[in-house]
mmCIF file of the C-alpha atoms, coordinates in Angstrom:
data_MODEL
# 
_entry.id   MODEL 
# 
loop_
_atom_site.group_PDB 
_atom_site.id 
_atom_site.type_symbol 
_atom_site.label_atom_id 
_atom_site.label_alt_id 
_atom_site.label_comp_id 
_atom_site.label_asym_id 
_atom_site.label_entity_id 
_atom_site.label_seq_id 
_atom_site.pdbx_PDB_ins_code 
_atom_site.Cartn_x 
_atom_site.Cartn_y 
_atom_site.Cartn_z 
_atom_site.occupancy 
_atom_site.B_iso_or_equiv 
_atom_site.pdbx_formal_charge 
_atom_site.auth_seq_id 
_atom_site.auth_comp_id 
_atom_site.auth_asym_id 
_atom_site.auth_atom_id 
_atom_site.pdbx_PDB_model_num 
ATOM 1   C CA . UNK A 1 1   ? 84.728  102.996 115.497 1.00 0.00 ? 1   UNK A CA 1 
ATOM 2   C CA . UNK A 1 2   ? 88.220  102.268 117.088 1.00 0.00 ? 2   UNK A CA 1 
ATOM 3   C CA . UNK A 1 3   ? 87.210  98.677  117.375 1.00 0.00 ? 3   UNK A CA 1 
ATOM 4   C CA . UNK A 1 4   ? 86.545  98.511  113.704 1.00 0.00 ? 4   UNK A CA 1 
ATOM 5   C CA . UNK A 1 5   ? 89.677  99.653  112.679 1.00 0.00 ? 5   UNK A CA 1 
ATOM 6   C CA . UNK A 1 6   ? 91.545  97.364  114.904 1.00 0.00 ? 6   UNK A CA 1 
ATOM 7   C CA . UNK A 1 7   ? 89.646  94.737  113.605 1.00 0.00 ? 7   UNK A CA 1 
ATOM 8   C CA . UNK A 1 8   ? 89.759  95.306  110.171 1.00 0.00 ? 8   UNK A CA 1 
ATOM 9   C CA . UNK A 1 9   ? 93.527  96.212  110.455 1.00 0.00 ? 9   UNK A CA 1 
ATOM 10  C CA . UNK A 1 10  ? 94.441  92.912  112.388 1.00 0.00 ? 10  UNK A CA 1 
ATOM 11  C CA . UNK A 1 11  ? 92.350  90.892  109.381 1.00 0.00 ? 11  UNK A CA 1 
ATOM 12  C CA . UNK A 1 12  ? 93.844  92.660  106.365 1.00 0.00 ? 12  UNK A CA 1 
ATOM 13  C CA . UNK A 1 13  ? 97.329  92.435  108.379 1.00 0.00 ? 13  UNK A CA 1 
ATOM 14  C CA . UNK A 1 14  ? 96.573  88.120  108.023 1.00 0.00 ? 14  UNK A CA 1 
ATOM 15  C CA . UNK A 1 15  ? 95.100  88.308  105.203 1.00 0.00 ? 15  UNK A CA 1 
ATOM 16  C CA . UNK A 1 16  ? 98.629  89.666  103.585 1.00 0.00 ? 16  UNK A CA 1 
ATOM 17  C CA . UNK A 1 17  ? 100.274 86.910  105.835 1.00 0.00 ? 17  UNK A CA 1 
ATOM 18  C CA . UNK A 1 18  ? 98.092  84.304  104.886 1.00 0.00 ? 18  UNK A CA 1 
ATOM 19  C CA . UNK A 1 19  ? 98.481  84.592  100.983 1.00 0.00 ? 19  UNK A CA 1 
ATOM 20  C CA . UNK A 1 20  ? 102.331 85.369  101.439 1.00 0.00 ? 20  UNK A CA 1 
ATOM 21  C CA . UNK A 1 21  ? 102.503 82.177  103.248 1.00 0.00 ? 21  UNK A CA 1 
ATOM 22  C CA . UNK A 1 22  ? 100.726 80.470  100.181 1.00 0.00 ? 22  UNK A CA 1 
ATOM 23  C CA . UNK A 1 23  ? 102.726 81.663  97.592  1.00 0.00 ? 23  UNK A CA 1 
ATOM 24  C CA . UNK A 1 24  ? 105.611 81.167  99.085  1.00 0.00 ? 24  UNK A CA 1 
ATOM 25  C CA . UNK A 1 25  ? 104.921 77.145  99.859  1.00 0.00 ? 25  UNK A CA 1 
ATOM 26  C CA . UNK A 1 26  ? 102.891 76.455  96.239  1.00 0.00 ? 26  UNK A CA 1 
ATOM 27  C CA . UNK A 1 27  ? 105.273 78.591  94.249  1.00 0.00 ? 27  UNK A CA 1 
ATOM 28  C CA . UNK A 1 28  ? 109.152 79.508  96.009  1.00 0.00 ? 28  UNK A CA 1 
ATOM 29  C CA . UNK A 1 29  ? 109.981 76.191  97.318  1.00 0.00 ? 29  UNK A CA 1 
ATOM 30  C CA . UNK A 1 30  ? 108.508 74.049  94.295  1.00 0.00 ? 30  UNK A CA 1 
ATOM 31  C CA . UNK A 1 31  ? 110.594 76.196  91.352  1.00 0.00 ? 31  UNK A CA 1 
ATOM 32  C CA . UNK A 1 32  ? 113.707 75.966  94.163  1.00 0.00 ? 32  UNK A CA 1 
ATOM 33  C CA . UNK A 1 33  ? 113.330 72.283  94.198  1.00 0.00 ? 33  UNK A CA 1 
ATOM 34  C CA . UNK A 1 34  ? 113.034 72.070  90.348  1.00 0.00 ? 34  UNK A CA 1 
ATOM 35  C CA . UNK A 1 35  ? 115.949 74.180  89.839  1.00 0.00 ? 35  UNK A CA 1 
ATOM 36  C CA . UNK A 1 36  ? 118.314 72.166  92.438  1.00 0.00 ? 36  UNK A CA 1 
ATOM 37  C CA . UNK A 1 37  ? 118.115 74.833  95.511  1.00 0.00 ? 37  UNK A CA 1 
ATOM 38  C CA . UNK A 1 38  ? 117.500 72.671  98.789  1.00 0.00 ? 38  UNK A CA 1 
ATOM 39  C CA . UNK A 1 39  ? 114.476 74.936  100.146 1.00 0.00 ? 39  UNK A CA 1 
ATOM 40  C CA . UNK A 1 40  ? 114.358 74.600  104.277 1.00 0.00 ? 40  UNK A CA 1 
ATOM 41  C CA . UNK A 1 41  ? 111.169 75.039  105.575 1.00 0.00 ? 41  UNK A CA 1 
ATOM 42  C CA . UNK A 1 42  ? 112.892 76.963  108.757 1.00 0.00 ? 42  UNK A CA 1 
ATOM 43  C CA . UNK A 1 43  ? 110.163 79.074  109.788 1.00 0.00 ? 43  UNK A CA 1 
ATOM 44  C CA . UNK A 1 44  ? 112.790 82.039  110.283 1.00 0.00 ? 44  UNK A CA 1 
ATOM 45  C CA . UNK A 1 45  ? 112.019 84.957  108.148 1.00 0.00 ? 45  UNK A CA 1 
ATOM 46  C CA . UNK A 1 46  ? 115.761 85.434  107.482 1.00 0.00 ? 46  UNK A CA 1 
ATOM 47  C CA . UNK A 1 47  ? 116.080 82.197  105.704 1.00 0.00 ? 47  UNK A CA 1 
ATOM 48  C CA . UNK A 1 48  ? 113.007 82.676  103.965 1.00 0.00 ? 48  UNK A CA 1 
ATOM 49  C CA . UNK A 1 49  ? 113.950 86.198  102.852 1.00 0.00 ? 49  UNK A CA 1 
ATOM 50  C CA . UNK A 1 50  ? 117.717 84.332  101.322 1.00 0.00 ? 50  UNK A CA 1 
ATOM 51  C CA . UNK A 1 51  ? 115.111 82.008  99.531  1.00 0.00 ? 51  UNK A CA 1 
ATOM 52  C CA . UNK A 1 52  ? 113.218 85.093  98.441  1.00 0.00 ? 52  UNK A CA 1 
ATOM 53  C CA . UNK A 1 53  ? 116.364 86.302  96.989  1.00 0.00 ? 53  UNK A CA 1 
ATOM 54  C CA . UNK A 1 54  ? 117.422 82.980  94.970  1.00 0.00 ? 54  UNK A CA 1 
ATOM 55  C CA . UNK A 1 55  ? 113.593 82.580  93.943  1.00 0.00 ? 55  UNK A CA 1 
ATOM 56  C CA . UNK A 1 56  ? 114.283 86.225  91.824  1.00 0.00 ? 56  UNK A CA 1 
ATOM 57  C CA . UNK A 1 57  ? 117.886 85.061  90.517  1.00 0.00 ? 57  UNK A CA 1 
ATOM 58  C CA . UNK A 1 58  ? 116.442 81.474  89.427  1.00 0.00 ? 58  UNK A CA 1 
ATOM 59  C CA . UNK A 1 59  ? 113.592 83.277  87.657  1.00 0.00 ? 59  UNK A CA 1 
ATOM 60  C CA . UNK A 1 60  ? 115.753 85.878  86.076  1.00 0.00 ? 60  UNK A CA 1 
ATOM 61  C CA . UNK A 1 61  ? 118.552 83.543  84.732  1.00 0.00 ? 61  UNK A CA 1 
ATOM 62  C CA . UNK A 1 62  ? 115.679 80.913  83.397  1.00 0.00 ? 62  UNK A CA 1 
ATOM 63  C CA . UNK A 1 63  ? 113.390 83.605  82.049  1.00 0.00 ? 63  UNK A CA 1 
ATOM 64  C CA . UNK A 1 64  ? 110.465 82.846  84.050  1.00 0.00 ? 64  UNK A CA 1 
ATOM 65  C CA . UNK A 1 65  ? 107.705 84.905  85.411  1.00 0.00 ? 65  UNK A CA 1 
ATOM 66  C CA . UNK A 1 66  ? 108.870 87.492  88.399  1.00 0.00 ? 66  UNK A CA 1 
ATOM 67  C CA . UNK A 1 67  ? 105.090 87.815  89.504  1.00 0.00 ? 67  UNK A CA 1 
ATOM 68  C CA . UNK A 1 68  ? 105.019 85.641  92.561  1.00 0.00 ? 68  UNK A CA 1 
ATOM 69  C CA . UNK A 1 69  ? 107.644 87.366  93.794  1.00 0.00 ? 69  UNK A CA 1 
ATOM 70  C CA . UNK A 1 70  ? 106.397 90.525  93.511  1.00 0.00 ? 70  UNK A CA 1 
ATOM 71  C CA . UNK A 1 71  ? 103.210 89.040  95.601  1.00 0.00 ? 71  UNK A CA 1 
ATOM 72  C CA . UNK A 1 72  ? 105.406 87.707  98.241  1.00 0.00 ? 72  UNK A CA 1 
ATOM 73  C CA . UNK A 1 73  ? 106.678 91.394  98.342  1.00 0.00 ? 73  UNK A CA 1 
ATOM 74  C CA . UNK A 1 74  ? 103.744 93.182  98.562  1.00 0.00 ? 74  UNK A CA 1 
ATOM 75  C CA . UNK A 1 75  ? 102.188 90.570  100.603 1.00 0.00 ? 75  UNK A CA 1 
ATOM 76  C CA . UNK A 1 76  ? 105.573 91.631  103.374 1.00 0.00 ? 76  UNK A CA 1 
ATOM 77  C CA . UNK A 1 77  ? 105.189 95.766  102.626 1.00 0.00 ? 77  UNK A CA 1 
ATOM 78  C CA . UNK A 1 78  ? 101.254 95.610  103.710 1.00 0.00 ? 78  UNK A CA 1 
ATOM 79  C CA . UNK A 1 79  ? 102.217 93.544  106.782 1.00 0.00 ? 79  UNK A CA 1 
ATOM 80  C CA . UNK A 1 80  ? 104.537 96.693  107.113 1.00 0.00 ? 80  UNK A CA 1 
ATOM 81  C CA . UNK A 1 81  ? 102.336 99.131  106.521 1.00 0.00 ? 81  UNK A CA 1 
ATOM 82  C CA . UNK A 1 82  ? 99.248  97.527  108.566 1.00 0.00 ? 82  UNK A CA 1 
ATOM 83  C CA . UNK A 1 83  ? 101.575 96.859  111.647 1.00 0.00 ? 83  UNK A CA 1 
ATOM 84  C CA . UNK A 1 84  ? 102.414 100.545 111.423 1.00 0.00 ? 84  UNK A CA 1 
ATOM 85  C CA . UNK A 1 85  ? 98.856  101.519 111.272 1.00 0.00 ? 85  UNK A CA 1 
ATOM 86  C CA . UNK A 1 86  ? 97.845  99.095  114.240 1.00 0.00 ? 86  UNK A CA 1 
ATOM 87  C CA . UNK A 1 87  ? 100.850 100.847 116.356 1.00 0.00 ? 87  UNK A CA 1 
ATOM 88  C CA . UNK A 1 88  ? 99.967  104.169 115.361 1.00 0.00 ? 88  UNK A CA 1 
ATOM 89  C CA . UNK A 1 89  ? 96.332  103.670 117.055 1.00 0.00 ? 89  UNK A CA 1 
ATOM 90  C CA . UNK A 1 90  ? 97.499  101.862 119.724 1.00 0.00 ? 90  UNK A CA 1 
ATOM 91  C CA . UNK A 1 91  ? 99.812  104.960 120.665 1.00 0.00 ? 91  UNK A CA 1 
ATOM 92  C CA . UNK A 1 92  ? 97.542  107.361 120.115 1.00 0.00 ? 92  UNK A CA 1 
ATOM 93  C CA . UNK A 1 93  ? 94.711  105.399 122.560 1.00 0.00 ? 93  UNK A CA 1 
ATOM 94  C CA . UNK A 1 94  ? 97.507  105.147 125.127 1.00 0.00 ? 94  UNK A CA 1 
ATOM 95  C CA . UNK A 1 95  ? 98.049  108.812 124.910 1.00 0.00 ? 95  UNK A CA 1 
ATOM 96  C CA . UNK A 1 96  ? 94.456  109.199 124.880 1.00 0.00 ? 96  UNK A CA 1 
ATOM 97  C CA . UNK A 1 97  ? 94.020  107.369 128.036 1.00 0.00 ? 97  UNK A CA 1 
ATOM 98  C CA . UNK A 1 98  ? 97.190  108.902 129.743 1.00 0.00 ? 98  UNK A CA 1 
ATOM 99  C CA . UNK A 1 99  ? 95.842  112.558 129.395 1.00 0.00 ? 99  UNK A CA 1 
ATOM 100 C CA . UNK A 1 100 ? 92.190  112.410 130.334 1.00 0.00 ? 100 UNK A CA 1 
# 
């Protein structure tokens, strides 16, 4: 049972990742381009979080469509919230194994 939560934690945790990742790349950095921004693929999730940022002020100011943004940030809150849950078990089996 404990394996299957891991599991299925650890694949909905990539999942969010994964289509974060996509919208970011087919979406973000094509509108920043359009608009003049000079996207830079850094990898760092500082700079991508500033591009985040400019993504929502270019689509506010030009009147487009805030939903890929709001993707990218529930896409980063379940990464939270599935990284909690993963620690969460992991402390509790350490505990677990600790007392008994």
């Amino acid at each position: 049972m404990k394996q299957t939560i891991i599991i299925s934690t650890w694949t909905c945790f990539g999942i969010s990742i994964v289509i974060g990742l996509i919208v970011y790349m087919t979406k973000v950095i094509p509108t920043l381009e359009k608009y003049g921004r000079k996207p830079l693929w850094s990898g760092l999730p500082s700079e991508q979080f500033k591009q985040w940022k400019e993504y929502k002020k270019i689509c506010i100011e030009n009147g487009l469509s805030l939903k890929h943004w709001r993707i990218l940030v529930a896409s980063q809150m379940a990464a939270g919230i599935l990284l909690i849950i993963w620690g969460t078990i992991f402390i509790i089996d350490v505990l677990n194994l600790t007392s008994g």
